[in-house]
ZADO-1210 file (C-alpha; in nm, 4 decimals, padded with zeros to 6 digits):
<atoms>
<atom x="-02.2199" y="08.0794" z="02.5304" code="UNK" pos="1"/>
<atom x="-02.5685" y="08.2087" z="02.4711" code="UNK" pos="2"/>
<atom x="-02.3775" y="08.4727" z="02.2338" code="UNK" pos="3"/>
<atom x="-02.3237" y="08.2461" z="01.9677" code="UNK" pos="4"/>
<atom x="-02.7155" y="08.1996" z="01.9233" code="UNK" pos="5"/>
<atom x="-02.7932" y="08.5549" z="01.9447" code="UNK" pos="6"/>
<atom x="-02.5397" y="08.6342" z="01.6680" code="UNK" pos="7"/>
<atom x="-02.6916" y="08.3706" z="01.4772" code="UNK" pos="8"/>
<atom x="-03.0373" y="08.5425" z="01.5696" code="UNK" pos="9"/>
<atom x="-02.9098" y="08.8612" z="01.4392" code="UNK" pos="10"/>
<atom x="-02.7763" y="08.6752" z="01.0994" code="UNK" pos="11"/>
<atom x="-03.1278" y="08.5346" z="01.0407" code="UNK" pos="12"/>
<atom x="-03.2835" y="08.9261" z="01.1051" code="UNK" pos="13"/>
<atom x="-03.0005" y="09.0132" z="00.8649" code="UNK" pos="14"/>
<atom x="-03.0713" y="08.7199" z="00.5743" code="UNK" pos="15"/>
<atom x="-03.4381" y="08.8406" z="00.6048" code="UNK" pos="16"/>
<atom x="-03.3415" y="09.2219" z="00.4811" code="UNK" pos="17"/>
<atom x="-03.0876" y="09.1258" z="00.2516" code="UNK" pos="18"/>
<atom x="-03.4104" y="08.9021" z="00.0790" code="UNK" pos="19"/>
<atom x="-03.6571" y="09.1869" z="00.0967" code="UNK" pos="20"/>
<atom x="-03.3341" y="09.3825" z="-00.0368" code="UNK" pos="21"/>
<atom x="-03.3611" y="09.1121" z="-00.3642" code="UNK" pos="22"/>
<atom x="-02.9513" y="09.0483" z="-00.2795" code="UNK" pos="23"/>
<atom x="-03.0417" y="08.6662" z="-00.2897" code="UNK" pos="24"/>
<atom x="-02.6703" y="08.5513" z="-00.3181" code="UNK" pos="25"/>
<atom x="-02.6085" y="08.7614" z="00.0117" code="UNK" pos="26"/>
<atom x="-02.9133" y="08.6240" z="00.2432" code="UNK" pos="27"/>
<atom x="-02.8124" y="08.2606" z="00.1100" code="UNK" pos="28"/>
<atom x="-02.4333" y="08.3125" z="00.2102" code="UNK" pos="29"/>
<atom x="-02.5542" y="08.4272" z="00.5664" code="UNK" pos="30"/>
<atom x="-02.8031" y="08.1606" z="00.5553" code="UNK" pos="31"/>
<atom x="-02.5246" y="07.9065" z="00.5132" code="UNK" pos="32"/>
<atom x="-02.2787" y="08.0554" z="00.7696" code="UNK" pos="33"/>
<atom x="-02.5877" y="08.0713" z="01.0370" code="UNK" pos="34"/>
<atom x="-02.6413" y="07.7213" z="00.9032" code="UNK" pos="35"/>
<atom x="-02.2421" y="07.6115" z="01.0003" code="UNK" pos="36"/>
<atom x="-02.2713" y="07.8259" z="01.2954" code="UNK" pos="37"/>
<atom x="-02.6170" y="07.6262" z="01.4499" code="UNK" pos="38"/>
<atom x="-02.4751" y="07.3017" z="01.3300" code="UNK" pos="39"/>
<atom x="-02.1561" y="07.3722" z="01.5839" code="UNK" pos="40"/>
<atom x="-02.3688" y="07.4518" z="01.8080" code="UNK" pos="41"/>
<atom x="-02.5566" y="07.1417" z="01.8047" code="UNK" pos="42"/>
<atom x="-02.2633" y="06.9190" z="01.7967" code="UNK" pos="43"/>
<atom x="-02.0863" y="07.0967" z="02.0854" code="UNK" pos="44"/>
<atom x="-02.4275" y="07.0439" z="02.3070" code="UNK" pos="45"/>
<atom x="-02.4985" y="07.4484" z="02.2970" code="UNK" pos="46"/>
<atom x="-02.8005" y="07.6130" z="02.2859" code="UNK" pos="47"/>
<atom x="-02.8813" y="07.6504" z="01.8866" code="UNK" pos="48"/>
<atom x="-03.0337" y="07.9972" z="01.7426" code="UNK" pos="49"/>
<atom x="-03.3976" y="07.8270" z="01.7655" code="UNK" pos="50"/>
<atom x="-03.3298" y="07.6685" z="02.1370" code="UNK" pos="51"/>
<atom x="-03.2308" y="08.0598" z="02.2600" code="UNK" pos="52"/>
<atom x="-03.5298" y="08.1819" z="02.0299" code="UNK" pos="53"/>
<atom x="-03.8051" y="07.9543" z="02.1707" code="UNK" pos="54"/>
<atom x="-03.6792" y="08.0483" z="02.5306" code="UNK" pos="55"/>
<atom x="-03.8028" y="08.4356" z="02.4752" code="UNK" pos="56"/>
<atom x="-04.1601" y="08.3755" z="02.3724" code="UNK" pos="57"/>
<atom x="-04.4464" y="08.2359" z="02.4679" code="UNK" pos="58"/>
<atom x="-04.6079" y="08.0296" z="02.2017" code="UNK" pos="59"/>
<atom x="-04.8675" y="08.2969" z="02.1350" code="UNK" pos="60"/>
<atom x="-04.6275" y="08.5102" z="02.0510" code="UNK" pos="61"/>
<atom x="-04.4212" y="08.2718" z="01.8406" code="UNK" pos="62"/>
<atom x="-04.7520" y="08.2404" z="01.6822" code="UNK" pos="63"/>
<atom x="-04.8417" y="08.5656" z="01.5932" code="UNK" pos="64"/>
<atom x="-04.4791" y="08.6031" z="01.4909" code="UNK" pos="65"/>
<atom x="-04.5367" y="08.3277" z="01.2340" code="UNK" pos="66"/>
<atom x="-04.8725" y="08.5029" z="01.0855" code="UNK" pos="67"/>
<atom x="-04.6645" y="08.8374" z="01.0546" code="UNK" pos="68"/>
<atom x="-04.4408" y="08.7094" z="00.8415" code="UNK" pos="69"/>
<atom x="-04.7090" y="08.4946" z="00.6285" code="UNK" pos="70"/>
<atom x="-04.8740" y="08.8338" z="00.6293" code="UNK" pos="71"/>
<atom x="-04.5778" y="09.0346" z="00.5323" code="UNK" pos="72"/>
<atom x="-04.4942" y="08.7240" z="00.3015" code="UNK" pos="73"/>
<atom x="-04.8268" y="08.8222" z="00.0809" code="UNK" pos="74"/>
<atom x="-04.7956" y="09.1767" z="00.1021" code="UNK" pos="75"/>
<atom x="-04.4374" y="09.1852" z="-00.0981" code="UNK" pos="76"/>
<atom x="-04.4155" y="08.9047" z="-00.3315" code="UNK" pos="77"/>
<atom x="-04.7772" y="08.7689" z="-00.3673" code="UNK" pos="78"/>
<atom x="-04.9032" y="08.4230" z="-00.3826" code="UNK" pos="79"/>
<atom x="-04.6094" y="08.2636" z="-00.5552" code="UNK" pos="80"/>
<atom x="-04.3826" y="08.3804" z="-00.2907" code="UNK" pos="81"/>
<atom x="-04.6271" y="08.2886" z="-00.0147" code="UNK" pos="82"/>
<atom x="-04.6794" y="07.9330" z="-00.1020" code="UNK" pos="83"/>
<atom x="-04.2790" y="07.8058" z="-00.0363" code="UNK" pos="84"/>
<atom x="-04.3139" y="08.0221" z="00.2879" code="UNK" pos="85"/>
<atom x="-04.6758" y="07.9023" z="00.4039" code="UNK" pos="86"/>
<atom x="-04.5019" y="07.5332" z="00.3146" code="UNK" pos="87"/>
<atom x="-04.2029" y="07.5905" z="00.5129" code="UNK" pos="88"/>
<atom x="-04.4205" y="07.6614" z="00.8444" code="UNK" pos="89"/>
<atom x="-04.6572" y="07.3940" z="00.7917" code="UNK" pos="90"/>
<atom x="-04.3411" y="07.1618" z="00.7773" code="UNK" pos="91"/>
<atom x="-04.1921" y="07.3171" z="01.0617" code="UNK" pos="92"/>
<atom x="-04.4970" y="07.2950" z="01.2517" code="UNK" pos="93"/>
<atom x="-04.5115" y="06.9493" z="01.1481" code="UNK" pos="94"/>
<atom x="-04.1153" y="06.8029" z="01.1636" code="UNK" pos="95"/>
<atom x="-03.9262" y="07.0351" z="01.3667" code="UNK" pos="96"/>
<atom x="-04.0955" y="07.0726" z="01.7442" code="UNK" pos="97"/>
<atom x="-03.8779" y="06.9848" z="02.0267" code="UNK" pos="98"/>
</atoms>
């Protein structure tokens, strides 16, 4: 049922355009159906979006990943929009490593 993940994959890709897009209300509805669809997941012993994610990369990769985004982060919205991301990889570094 690796499926499920991927379309939640493809949700995330989708939330990130729809933010770059400025249609907040959008990415945040996707966010919270990708957030319902992870949580079943999860509870049904599946293998969530980040379980199929972390499966297709090395961690170099996941890495560099990380720094494009920080990267592209800066580039479109600045410092102000870089802090809340840089924060939210420090504390996923941090909290959410299996």
């Amino acid at each position: 049922m690796k499926y499920l993940a991927q379309i939640g994959a493809a949700l995330i890709v989708a939330a990130m355009v729809l933010t770059w897009m400025s249609l907040t209300w959008v990415a945040i509805g996707v966010l919270v159906l990708v957030g319902i669809l992870d949580l079943y997941l999860e509870v049904t012993d599946k293998d969530t979006i980040s379980q199929w994610i972390h499966e297709l990369f090395p961690k170099q990769i996941d890495w560099a990943i990380a720094i494009g985004l920080l990267v592209f982060t800066w580039a479109i919205w600045g410092p102000a929009g870089f802090l809340p991301i840089l924060m939210g990889v420090i504390a996923g570094h941090l909290f959410w490593q299996e």
